[in-house]
N, C-alpha and C positions, 0 to 999 in steps of 0.2 A: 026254302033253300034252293028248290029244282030253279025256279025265279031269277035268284040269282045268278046262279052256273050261268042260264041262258043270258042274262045279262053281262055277265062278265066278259063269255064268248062273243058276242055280238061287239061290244067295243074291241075284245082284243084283234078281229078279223079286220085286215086292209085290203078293201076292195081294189084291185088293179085299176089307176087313175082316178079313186074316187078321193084322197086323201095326198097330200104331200111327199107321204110316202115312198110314193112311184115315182122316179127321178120321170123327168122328160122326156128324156132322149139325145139330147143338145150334148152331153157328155161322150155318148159313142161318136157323135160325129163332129168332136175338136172343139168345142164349144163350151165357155168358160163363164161365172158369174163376175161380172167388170164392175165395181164401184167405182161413181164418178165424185170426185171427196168435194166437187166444186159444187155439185149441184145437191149434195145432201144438206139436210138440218138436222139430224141426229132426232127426229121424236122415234124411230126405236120402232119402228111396226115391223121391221127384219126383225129384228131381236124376238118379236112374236112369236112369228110365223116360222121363224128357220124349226124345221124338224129335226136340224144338225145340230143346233147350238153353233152356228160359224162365223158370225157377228158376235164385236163387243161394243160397249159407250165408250169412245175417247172424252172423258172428263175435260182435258186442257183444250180440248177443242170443242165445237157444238156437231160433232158428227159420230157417226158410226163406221170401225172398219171389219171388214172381213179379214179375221183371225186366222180361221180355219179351212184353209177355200180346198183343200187336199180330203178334207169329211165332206166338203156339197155335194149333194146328190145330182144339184142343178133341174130341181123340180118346181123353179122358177116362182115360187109362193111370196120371195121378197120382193121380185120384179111387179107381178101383179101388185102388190098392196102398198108399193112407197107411191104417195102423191106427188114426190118431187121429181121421179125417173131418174132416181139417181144410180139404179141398176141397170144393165142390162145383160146379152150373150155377145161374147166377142169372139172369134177362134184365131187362130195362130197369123192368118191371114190377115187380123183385123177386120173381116166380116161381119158387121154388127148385127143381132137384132135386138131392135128396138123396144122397150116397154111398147107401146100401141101394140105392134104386131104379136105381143105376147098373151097383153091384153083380149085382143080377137078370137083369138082360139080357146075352146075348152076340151078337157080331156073328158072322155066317154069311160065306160065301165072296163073294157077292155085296153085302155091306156092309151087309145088313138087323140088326135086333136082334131077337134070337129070346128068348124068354123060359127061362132055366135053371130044370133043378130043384134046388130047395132041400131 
């Protein structure tokens, strides 16, 4: 039983960037999750990975829309994993960033973005 407990705790604890969890940060500074509906196929890997639930399937069409963009935390988990870029960060300005440059960066234990090698 003690086993358990310890296992229980161990999943329930969200390491700071280690998890989806932790929004980005692209939120505090105006920074929006943008679906591009041209460039989607709808296979649903947001649908996966959103920790929000903020993607649905548009049946009448072959894509996926962001439902709920008001719950994203914008912890950029859809952005990394669509193969077709059909996400990215946009801000008020129209400031893009890009899937790749998203791609680039990893979050550390303490929530920073560290730059991966390529």
């Amino acid at each position: 039983i003690i086993l358990t407990i310890i296992v229980v705790i161990l999943i329930s604890i969200d390491l700071t960037g280690l998890t989806p969890m932790h929004y980005s940060g692209f939120l505090d500074k105006g920074y929006r999750i943008q679906h591009d509906t041209a460039a989607c196929r709808g296979d649903g890997v947001c649908l996966d990975v959103c920790p929000r639930h903020c993607f649905i399937r548009i049946k009448e069409k072959p894509f996926i829309s962001l439902s709920s963009p008001e719950t994203c935390i914008n912890c950029g988990a859809c952005i990394v994993q669509c193969q077709y870029d059909a996400l990215m960060f946009m801000n008020a300005k129209e400031v893009k960033v890009l899937p790749e440059e998203i791609r680039r960066y990893k979050l550390t234990l303490s929530g920073k973005r560290k730059e991966t090698e390529q």
